[in-house]
matplotlib code that plots the C-alpha trace (Angstrom):
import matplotlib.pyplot as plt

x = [-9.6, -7.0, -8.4, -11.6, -9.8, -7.4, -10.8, -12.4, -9.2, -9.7, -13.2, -12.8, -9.9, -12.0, -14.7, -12.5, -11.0, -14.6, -15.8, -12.9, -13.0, -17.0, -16.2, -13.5, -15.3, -18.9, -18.0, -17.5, -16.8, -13.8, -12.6, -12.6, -10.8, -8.4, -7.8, -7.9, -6.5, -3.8, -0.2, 3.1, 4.4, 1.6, 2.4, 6.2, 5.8, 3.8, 6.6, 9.0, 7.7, 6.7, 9.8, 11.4, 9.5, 10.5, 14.0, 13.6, 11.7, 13.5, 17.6, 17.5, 15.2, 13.0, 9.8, 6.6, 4.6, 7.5, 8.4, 4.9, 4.7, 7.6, 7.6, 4.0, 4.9, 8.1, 5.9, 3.4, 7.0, 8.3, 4.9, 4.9, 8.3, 8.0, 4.8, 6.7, 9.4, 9.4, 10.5, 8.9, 5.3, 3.9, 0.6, -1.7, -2.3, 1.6, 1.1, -1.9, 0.3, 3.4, 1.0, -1.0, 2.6, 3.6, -0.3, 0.2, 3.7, 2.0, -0.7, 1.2, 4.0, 0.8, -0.5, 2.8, 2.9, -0.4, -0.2, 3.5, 5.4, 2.7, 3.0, 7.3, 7.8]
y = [-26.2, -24.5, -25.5, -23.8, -20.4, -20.5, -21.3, -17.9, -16.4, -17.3, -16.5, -12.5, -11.9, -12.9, -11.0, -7.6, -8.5, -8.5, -5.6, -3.5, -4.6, -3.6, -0.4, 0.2, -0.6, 0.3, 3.5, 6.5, 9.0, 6.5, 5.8, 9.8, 10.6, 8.0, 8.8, 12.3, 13.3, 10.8, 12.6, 11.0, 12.3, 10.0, 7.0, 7.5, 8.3, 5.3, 3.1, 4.6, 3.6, 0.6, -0.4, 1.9, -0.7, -4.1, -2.8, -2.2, -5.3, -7.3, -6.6, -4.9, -7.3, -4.7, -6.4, -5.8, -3.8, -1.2, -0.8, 0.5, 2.5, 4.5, 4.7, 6.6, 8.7, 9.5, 10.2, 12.5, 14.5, 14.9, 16.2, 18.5, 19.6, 20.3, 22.1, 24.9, 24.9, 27.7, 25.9, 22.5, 21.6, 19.1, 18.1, 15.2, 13.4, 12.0, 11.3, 9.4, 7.6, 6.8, 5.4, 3.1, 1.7, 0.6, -0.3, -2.5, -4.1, -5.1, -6.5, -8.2, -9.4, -10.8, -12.7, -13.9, -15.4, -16.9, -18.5, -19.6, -19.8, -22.5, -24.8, -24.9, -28.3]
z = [12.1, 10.3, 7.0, 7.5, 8.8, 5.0, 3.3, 5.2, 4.3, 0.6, 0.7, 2.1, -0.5, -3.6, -1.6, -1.5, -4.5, -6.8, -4.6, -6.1, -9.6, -9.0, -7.6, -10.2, -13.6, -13.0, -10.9, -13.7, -10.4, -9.4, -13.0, -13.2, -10.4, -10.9, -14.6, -14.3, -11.1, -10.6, -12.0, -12.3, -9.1, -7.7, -9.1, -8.1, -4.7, -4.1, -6.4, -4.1, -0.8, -1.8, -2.6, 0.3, 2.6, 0.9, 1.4, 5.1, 5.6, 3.2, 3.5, 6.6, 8.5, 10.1, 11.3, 9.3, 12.1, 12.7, 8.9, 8.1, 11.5, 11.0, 7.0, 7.4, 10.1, 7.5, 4.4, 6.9, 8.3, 4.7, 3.6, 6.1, 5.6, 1.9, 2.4, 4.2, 2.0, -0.5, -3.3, -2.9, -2.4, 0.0, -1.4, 0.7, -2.5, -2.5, 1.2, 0.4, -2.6, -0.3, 2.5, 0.2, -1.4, 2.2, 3.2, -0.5, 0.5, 3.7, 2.7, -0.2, 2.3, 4.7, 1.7, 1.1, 4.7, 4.8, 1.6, 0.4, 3.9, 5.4, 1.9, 1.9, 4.2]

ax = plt.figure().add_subplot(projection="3d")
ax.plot(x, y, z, "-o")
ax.set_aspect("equal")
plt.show()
């Protein structure tokens, strides 16, 4: 039984995996907005919260569910906060960033546990 629920497993990430790498090379609209939109604030905020969260889940032994919780409500309150700041700017483009670096740690920590934890003896 638990066989055939890894092999499903298996099976759907190859699934989302190919559906991506679809999307991502034959789509010139995604390729564009990636490419063209995406600035290096981006790619930094989603760096630092994905590394924000393997440092609460990791060292500080916060569970999983409760890490992501609270780390998106924080990205959405600093967002908010900066956007009525005069001298900074909250944009929802870097709280998109910082929720898909902790939705990515997640989903990298859950692979993690399904795959390597269930093959140590």
């Amino acid at each position: 039984m638990k066989k055939n629920v890894t092999t499903r497993y298996h099976f759907l990430f190859i699934l989302l995996f190919l559906l991506c790498l679809i999307t991502l090379f034959f789509s010139a609209e995604v390729k564009i907005a990636l490419l063209k939109y995406t600035q290096i604030d981006t790619v930094g905020h989603f760096i630092g919260f994905f590394f924000l969260s393997f440092l609460l889940n990791n060292f500080f032994k916060f569970p999983l569910l409760t890490t992501v919780a609270c780390l998106i409500f924080y990205a959405a309150l600093s967002e908010i906060g900066q956007y009525y700041l005069g001298f900074r700017n909250g944009e929802f483009r870097d709280f998109i960033a910082d929720v898909v670096g902790v939705l990515m740690f997640a989903f990298l920590k859950w692979l993690y546990s399904l795959y390597w934890q269930n093959k140590t003896p």
